[in-house]
MMTF fields as JSON, N, C-alpha, C and O atoms, coordinates in Angstrom:
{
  "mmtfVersion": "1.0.0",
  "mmtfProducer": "UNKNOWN",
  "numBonds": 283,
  "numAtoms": 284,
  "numGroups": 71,
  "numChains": 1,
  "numModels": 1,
  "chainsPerModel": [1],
  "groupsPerChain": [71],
  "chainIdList": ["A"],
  "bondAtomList": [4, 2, 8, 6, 12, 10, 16, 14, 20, 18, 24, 22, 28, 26, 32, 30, 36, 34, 40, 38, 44, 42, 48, 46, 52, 50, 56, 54, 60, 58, 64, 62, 68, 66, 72, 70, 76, 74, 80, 78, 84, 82, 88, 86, 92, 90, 96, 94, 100, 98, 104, 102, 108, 106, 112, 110, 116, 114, 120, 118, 124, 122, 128, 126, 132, 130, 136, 134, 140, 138, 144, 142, 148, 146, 152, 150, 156, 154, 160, 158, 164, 162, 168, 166, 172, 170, 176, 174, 180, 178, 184, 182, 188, 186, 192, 190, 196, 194, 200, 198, 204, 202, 208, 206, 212, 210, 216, 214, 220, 218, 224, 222, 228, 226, 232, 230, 236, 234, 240, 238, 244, 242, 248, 246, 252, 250, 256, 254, 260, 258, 264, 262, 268, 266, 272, 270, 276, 274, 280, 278],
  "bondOrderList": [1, 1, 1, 1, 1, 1, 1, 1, 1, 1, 1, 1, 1, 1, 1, 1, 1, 1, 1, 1, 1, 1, 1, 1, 1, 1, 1, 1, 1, 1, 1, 1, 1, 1, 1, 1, 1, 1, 1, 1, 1, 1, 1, 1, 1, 1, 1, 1, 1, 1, 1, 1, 1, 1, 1, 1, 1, 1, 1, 1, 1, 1, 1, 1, 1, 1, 1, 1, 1, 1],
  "groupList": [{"groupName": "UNK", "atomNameList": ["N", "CA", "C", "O"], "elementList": ["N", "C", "C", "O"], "formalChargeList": [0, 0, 0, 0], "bondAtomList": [1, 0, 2, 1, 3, 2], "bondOrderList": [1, 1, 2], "singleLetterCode": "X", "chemCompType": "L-PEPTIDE LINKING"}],
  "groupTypeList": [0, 0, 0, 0, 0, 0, 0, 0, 0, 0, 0, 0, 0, 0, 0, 0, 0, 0, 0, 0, 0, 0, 0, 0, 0, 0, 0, 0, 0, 0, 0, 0, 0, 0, 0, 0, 0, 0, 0, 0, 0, 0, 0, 0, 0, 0, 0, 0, 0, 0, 0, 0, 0, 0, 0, 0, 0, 0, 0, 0, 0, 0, 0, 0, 0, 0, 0, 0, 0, 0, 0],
  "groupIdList": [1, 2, 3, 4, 5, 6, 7, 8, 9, 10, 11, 12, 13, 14, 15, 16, 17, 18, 19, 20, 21, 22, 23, 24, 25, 26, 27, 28, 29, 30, 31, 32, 33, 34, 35, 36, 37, 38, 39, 40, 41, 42, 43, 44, 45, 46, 47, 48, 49, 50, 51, 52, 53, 54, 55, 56, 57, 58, 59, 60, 61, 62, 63, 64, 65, 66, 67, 68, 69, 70, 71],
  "secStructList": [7, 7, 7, 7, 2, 2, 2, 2, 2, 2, 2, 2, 2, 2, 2, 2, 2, 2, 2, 2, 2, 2, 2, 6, 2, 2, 2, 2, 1, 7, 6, 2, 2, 2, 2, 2, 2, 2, 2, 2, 2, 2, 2, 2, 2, 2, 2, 2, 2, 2, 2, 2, 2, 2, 2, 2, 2, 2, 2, 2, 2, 2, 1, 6, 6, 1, 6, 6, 7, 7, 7],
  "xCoordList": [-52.921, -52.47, -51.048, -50.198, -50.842, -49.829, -49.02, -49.402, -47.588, -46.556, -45.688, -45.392, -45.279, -44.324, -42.893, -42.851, -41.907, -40.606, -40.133, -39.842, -39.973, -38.802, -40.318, -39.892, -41.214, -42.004, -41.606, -41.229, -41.713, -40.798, -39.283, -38.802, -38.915, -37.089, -37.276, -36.784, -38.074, -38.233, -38.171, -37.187, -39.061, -39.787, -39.138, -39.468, -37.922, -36.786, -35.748, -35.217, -35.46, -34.216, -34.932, -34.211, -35.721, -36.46, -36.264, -35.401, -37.181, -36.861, -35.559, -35.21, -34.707, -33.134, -32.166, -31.212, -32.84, -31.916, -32.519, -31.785, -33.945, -34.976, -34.069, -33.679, -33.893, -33.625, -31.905, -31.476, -31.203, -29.825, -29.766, -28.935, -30.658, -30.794, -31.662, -31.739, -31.896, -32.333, -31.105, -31.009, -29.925, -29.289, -28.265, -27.501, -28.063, -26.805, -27.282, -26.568, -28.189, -28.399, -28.329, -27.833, -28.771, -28.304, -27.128, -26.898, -26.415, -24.837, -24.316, -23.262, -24.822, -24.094, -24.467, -23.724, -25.88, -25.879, -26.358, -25.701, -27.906, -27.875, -29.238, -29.914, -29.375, -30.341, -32.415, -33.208, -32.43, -33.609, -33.673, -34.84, -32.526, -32.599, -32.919, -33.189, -32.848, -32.787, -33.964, -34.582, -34.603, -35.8, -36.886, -38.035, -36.633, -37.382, -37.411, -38.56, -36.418, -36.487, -37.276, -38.356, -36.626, -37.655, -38.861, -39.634, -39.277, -40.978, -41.346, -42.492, -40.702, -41.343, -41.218, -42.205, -39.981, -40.418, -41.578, -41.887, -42.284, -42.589, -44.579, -45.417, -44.602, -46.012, -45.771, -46.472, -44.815, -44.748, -45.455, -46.545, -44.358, -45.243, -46.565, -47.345, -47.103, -48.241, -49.251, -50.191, -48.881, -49.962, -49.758, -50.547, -48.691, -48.993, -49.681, -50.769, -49.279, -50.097, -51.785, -52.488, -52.125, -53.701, -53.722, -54.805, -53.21, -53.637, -53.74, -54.579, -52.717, -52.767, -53.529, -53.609, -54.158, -55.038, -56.599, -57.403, -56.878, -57.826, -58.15, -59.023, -57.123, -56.983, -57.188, -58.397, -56.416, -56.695, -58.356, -58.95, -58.928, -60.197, -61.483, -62.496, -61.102, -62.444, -61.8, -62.682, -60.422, -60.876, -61.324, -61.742, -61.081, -61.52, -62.879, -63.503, -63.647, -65.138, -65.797, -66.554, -64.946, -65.095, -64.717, -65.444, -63.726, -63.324, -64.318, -64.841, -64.764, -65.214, -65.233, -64.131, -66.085, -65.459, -65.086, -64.789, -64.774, -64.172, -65.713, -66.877, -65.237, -66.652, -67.529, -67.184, -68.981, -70.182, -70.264, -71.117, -69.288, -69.48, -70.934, -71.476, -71.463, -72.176, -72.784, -72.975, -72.929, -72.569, -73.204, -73.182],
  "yCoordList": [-52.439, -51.337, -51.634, -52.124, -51.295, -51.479, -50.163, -49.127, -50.521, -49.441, -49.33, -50.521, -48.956, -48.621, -48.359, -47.712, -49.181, -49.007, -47.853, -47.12, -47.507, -46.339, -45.261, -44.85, -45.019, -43.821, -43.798, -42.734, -44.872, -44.436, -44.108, -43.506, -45.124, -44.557, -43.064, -42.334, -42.718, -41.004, -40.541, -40.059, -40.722, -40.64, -40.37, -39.585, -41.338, -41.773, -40.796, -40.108, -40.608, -39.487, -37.918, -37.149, -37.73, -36.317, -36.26, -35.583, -37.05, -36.91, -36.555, -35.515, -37.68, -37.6, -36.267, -35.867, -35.64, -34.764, -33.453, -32.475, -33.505, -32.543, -32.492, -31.437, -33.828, -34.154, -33.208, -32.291, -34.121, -33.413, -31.443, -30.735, -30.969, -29.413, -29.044, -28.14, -29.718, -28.724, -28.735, -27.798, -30.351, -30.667, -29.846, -29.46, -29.476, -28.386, -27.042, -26.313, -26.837, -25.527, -25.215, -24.152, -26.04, -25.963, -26.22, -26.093, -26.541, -26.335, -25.625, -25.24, -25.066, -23.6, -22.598, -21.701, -22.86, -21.127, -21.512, -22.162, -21.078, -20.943, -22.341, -22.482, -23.233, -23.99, -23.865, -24.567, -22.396, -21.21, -21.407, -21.598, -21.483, -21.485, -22.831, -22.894, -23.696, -25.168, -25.58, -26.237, -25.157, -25.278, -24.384, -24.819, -23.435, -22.784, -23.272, -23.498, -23.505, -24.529, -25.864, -26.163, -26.555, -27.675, -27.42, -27.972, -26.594, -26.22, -25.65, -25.96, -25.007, -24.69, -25.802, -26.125, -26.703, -27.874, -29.073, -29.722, -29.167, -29.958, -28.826, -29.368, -27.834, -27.378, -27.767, -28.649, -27.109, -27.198, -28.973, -29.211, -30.146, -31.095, -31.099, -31.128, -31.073, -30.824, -30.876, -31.665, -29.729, -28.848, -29.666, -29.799, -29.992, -31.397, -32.623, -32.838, -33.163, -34.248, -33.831, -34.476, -32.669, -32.842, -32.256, -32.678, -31.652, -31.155, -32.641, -32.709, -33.683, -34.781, -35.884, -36.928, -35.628, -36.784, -36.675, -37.605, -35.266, -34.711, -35.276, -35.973, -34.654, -35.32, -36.851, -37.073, -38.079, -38.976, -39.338, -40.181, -38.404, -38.696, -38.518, -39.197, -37.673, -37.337, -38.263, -38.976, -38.722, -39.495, -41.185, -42.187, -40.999, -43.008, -42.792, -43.845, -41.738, -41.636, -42.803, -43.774, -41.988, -42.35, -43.878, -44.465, -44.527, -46.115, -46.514, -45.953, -48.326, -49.005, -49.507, -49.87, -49.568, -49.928, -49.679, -50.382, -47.588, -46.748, -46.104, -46.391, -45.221, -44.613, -43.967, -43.363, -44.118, -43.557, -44.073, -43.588, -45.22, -45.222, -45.8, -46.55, -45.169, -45.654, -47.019, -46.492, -47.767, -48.42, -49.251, -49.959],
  "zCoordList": [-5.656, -6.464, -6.92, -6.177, -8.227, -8.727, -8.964, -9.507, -8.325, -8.684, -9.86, -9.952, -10.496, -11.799, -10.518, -9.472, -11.215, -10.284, -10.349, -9.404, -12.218, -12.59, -11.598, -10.518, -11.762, -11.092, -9.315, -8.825, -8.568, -7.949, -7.106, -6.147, -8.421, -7.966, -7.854, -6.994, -8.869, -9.636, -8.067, -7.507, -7.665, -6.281, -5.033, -4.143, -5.13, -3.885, -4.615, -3.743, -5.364, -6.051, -5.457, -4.821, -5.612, -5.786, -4.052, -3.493, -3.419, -1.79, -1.456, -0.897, -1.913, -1.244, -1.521, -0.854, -2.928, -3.391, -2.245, -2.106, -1.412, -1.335, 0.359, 0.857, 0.988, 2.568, 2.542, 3.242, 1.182, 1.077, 0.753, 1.321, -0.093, 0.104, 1.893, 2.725, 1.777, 3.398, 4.691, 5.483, 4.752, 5.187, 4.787, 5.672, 3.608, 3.099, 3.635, 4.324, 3.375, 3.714, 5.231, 5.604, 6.031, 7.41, 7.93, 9.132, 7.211, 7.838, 7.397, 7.904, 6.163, 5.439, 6.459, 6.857, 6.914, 7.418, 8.492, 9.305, 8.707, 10.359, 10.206, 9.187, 11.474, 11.437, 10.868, 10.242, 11.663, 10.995, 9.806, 9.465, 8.488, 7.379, 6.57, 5.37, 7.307, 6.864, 7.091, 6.254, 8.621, 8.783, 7.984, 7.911, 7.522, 6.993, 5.537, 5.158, 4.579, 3.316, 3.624, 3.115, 4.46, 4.552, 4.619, 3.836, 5.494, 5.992, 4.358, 4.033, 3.467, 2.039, 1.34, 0.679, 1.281, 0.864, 0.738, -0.262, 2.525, 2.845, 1.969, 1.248, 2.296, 1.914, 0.256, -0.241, -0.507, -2.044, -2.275, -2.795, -1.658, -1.849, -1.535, -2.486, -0.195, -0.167, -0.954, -1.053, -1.632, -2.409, -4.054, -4.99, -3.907, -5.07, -4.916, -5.45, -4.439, -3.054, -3.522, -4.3, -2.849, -2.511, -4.126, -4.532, -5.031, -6.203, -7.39, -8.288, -7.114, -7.576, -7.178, -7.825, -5.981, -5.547, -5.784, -5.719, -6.09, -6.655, -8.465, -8.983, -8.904, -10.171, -10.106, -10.168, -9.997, -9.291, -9.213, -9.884, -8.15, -7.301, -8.671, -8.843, -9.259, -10.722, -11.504, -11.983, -11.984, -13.143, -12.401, -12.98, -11.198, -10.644, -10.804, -10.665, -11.067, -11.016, -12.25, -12.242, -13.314, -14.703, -14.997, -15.799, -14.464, -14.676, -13.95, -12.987, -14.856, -14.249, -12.707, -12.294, -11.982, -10.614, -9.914, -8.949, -10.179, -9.435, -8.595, -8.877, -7.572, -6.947, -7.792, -8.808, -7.273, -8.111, -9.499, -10.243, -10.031, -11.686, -11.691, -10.88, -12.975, -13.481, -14.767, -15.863, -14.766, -16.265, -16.337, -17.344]
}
């Protein structure tokens, strides 16, 4: 499998900025609060994750060579 770089520098920026807001926010206020951003962080990906791997999963149907193709 082939990666595209700039997709994930994209990738490594978005994390770091995601690790640095949960890390700010826990020294601003109380640890509860940091943990609790992260824990919405970590589902929001998630739910991209399985909503994108889905997507993903129906169109590999359709390419040659992907599961179930037909041709």
């Amino acid at each position: 499998m082939k990666f595209n770089e700039a997709a994930v520098f994209k990738w490594v920026i978005i994390v770091g900025i995601a690790g640095a807001s949960v890390i700010g926010s826990t020294l601003l206020t109380r640890p509860l609060v940091g943990a609790l951003w992260g824990l919405v962080l970590v589902i929001a990906g998630s739910a991209y994750g399985i909503r994108w791997s889905r997507e993903w999963w129906r169109n590999a149907r359709d390419r040659p060579g992907g599961p179930g193709h037909r041709g």
